[in-house]
C-alpha positions in Angstrom: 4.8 4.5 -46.5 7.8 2.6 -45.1 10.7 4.8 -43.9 12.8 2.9 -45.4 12.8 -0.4 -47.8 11.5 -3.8 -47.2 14.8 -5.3 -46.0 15.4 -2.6 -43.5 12.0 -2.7 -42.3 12.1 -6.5 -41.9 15.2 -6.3 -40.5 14.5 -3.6 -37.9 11.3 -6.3 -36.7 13.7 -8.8 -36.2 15.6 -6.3 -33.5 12.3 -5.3 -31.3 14.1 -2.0 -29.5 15.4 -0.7 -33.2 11.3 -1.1 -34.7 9.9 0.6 -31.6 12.2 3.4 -31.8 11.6 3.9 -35.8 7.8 3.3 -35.4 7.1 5.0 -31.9 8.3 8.3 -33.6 6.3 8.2 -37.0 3.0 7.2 -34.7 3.7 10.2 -32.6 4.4 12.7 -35.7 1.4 11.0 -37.3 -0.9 12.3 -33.9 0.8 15.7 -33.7 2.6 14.5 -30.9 -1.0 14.1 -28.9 0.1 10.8 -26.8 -3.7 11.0 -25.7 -4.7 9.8 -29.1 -2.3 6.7 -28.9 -3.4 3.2 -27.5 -1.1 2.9 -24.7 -0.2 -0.3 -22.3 -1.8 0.2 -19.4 1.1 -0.7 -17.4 3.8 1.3 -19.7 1.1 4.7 -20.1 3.0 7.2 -17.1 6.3 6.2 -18.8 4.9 6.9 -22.6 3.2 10.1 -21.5 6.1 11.5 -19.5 8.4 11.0 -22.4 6.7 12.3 -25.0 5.3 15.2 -23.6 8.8 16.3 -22.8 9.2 15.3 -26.5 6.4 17.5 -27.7 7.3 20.4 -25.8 10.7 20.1 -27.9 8.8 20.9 -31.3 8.6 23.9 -33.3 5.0 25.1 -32.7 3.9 24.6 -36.1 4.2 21.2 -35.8 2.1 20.7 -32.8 -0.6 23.7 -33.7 -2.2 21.5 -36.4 -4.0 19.6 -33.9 -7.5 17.8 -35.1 -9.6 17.2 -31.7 
């Protein structure tokens, strides 16, 4: 499911820092916030993981206990 309509969507490709920071968020709330379960650059993985495990600690609990392993 889009999080928003075509257009946007399309539009929000076209503008490469606006798609990562709509589609970087659903991917982590789709893994619980586990960046671990993510295929990460090589080259951009201490950067990813630093950020969103500050991220993560930032959630309500309940979000994050629902881990699958």
């Amino acid at each position: 499911e889009l999080p928003a309509g075509y257009a946007t969507m399309i539009f929000a490709a076209a503008l490469p820092p606006v798609w990562f920071w709509i589609m970087d968020r659903r991917l982590m709330q789709f893994y619980n916030y586990d960046i671990e379960r993510a295929n990460l650059h090589p080259a951009k993985a201490a950067k990813l993981r630093k950020k969103w495990n500050r991220i993560a600690a930032q959630q309500p609990a309940a979000v994050t206990a629902g881990q699958e392993s």
